[in-house]
N, C-alpha and C positions, 0 to 999 in steps of 0.2 A: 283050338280056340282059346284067347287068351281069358283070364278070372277078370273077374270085374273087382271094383275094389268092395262093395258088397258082398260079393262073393267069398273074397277072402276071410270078411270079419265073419261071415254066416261058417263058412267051416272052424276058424280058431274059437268060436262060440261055441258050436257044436261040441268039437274035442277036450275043450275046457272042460264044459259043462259035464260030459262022459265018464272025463276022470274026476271027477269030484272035485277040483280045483275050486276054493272059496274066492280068491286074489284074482284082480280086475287083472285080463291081458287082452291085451292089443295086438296087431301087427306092429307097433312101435315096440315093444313088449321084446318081440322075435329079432329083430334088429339091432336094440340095444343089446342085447344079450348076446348076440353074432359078434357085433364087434368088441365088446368086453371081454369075451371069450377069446378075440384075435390077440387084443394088444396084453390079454395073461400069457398069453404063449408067446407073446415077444415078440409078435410082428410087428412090421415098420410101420409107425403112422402115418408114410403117405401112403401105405398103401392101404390101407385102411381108411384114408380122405377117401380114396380112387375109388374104392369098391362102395362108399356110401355117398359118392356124390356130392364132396361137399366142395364148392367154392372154396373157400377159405379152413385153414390146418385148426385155427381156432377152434371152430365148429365142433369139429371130430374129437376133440381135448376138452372142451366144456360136454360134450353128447356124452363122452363113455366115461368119464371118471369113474375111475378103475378104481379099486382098493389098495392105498400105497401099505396099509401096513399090512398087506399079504405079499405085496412086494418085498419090503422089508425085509419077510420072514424067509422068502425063496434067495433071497440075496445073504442071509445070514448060516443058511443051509449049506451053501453051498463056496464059498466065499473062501477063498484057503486062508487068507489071514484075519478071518473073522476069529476070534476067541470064547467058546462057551461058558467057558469055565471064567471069563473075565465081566461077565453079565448074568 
């Protein structure tokens, strides 16, 4: 039997509330966080449109805005001609 959407927020409420979590979460909560999680591992944004359904690529680029300067930092990590010593 499929969750109702009531259903849903009554278990994310429940588990919330269980572990002591003070910070408002949502089932929006869970999804933004899914795909913020996709596009730090580098997956494609379309497929990352695909899996949340969105019309339009916009969408999915204004919904997850990622953290560029953690970006940045994995790009500077790892970067052969990045320079430490020159920063």
């Amino acid at each position: 039997m499929p969750f109702s959407r009531m259903g849903i927020w009554k278990i994310i409420d429940a588990a919330v509330r269980d572990a002591g979590i003070q910070k408002k979460v949502s089932p929006h909560t869970f999804r933004h966080s899914f795909a913020t999680h996709l596009l730090e591992g580098w997956a494609d944004l379309r497929v990352v449109q695909e899996m949340l359904g969105h019309a339009d690529i916009v969408t999915t680029e204004i919904y997850t805005h990622i953290d560029w300067e953690y970006l940045r930092e994995v790009h500077r990590s790892f970067h052969p001609r990045y320079k430490k010593d020159r920063h």
